[in-house]
N, C-alpha and C positions, 0 to 999 in steps of 0.2 A: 504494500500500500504506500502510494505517494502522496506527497502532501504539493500542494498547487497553489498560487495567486491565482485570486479568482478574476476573470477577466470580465469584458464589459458581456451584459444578456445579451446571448440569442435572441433570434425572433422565434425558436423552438430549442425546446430540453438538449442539450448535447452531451453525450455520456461521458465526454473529458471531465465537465463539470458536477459530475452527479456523484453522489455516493452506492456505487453496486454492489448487489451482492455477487459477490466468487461463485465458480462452482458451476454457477445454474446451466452455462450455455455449454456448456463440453458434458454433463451428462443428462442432454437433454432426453438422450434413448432410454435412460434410464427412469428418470424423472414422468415421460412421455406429456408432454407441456402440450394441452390442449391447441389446435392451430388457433381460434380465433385468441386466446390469451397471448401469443405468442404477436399473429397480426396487428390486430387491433388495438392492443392494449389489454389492461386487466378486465375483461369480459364485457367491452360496453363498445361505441361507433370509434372509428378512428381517432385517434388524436385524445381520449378519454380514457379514463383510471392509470394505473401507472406504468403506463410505455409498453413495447415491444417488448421480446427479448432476443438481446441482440444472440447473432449465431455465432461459429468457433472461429476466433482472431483470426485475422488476416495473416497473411503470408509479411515473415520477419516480422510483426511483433511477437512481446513479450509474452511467456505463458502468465499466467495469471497462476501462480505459484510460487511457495518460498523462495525457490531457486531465483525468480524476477525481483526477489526484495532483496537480493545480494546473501544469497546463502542456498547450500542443497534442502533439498526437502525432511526434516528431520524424519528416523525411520521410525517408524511403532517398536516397543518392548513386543518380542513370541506372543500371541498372545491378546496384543491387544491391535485395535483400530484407530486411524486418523480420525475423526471427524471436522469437517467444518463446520466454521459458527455460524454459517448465514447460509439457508440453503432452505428450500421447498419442500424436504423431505417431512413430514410431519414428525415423524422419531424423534430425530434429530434438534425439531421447533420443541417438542414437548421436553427436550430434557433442556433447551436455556429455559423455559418456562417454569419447570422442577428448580433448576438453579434460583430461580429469583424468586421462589418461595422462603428462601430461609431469610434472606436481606429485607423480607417485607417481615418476617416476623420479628426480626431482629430491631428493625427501626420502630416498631410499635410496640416492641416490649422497651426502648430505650426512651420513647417517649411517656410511656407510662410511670417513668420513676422523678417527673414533676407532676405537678399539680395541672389542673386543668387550663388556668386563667383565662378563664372565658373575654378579658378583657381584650385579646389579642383579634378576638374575630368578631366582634362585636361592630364593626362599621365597616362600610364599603368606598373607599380602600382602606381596609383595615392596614392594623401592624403587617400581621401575614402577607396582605398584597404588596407591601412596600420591600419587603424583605424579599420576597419572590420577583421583583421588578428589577431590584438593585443587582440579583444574583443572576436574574437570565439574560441581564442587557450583555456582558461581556462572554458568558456563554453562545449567545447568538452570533457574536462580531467572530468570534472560533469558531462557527460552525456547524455545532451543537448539534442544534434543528434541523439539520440536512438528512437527517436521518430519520424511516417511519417510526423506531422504538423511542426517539425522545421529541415530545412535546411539548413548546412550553406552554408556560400558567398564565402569562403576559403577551398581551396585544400591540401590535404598533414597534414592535424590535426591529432593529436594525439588522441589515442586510449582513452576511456574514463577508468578512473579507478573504477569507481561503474559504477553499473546498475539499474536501476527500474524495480522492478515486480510487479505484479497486479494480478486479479482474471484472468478466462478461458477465451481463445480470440483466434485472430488470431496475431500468430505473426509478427512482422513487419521487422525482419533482412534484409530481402529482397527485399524493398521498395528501389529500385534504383532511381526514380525518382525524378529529383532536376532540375527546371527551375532558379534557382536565376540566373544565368547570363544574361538569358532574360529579368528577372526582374529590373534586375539592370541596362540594355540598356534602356529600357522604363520609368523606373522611371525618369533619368540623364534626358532625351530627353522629358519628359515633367514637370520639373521643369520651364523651363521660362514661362511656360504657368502661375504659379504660383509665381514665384516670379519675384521682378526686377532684370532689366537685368543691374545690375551693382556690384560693392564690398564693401562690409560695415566693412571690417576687422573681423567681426564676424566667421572667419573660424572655430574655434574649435566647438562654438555653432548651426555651419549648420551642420556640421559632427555628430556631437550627436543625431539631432535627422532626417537626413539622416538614422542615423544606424535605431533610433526606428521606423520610417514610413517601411525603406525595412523590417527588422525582421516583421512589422504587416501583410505587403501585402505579405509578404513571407509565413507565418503560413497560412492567408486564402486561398492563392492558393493551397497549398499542402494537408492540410485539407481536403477541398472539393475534390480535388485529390485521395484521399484513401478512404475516408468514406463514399463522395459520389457515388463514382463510384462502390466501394463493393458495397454500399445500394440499387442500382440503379440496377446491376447484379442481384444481389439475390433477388430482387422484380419481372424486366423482364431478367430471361436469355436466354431464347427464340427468344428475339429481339433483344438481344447484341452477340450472340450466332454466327451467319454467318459471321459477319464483322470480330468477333476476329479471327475466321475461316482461314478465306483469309489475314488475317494481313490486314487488311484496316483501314488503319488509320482516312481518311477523311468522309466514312463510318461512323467509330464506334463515332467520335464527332458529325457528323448530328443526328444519332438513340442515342446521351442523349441528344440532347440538346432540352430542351424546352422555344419556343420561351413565351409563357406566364409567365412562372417565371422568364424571364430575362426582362421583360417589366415591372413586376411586382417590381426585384431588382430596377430597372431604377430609376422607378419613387419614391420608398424609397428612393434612396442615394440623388435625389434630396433635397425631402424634410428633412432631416438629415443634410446634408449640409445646409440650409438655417435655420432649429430650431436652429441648436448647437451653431453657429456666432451670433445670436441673443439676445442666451443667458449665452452670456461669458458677454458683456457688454450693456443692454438693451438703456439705456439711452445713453451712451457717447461710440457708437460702434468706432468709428475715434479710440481710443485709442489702437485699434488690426488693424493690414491691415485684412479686407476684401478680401475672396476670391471666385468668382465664381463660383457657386454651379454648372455652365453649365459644366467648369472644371473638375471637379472632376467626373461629370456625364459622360462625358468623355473618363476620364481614365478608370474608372470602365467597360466601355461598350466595349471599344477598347483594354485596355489588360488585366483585372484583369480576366473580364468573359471568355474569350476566350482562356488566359493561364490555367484557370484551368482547359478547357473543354480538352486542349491538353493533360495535365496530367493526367487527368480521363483517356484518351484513353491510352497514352502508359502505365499507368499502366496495362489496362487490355490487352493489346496486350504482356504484357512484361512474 
């Protein structure tokens, strides 16, 4: 991956300037990447959801592999497998998405050990929004947002001055979908479930990591939002194929949603929740507040799952 001066807009998305995902367009037999997702874009008329995807590099460039980042390809341990981090495979989406389960419980159990201070969110723009403004202007100017898994919370940001590029994929310019306000309703509104409902002065230290619990629940909704729902297309498009048809919204989240792998999520975040408190302080737990793993089981189940399954659809609606 190179890092690039971002130069003046196209009149259309140019993949020099885009953030790719690797991977996709060399195993595309593998993959078998529906033709109009491929033509048209992400399921909709030309020029709509997020681009083509481009086919295998051109004759004399670079592969899109370690060895093009100034090094061989490191080899797997007997045993084990490479996998790449950005890819259509659903597997592969489902385990960053396992990954970023412990980071969301770990920011919410870390926010649980202040106090509520409902005074923080109590106006629009609140503290929160100031603190979240101050923090995603300069992330934006880096380039942050160039990517489907981070969204920010803040409107009106500035244009990023670099870009990231990568090996063949599908480009993401065109990934309009961005739930963080919802997010940011849900999260405020089940904080007292989590913490006490009173003020400890600790405001700057609830705001901090306020920011790092939403930025986590943020990336995994959105994540699964693009990745899985591409992955999910391109696996069945056939059965996502009429709902996007008629623009049915409520439709195309019943046909992804699987109720076994959300029972399956369930009962992970539980016991995740209950190892990791466990083993912050085995012996002398009183020294952290304790948080209900029912909690967090919860949130997950009422809006973590359910936001993304929304984003999966308007993305493929979109």
């Amino acid at each position: 991956m190179t890092l690039s001066r971002r130069a003046a807009a196209p009149t259309r998305p140019s993949p020099a300037g885009l953030r790719l995902i690797p991977y996709i367009g060399a195993r595309r037999d593998r993959l078998d990447i529906p033709a109009d997702f491929r033509k048209k874009g992400a399921l909709g008329a030309p020029g709509r959801g997020a681009g083509p995807v481009s086919g295998p590099p051109r004759a004399g460039a670079p592969a899109a592999d370690a060895a093009s980042r100034g090094g061989p390809r490191p080899r797997p341990a007997e045993g084990h497998a490479v996998k790449p981090k950005y890819s259509l495979d659903i597997e592969i989406c489902r385990d960053e998405l396992e990954y970023l389960e412990g980071e969301i419980i770990n920011k919410l159990v870390d926010r649980a050990q202040f106090a509520l201070n409902a005074g923080i969110y109590s106006s629009r723009p609140s503290a929160l929004d100031e603190w979240l403004e101050l923090l995603e202007r300069p992330y934006a100017v880096l380039g942050r947002f160039s990517v489907p898994e981070e969204r920010p919370f803040t409107r009106d940001l500035p244009p990023p001055r670099r870009t990231f590029t990568g090996g063949v994929g599908i480009p993401v310019a065109e990934f309009r979908v961005n739930l963080n306000e919802e997010i940011r309703k849900a999260y405020v509104g089940f904080l007292p479930e989590i913490c006490a409902n009173a003020d400890d002065d600790h405001f700057g230290s609830s705001i901090e990591y306020d920011f790092m619990a939403l930025r986590a629940i943020s990336k995994r909704i959105h994540f699964g939002a693009y990745y899985i729902a591409a992955g999910k297309y391109c696996r069945e498009p056939d059965a996502l194929r009429p709902f996007i048809e008629r623009r049915d919204l409520a439709g195309t989240m019943a046909a992804l949603t699987s109720d076994r792998k959300e029972e399956e999520i369930v009962a992970r975040i539980g016991a995740k929740a209950r190892r990791m408190q466990a083993a912050v302080h085995p012996f002398r737990p009183s020294w952290r507040t304790q948080v209900d793993p029912e909690a967090i089981v919860r949130f997950y189940r009422d809006t973590i799952i359910p936001l993304t399954k929304r984003g999966q659809a308007l993305f493929l609606l979109d």
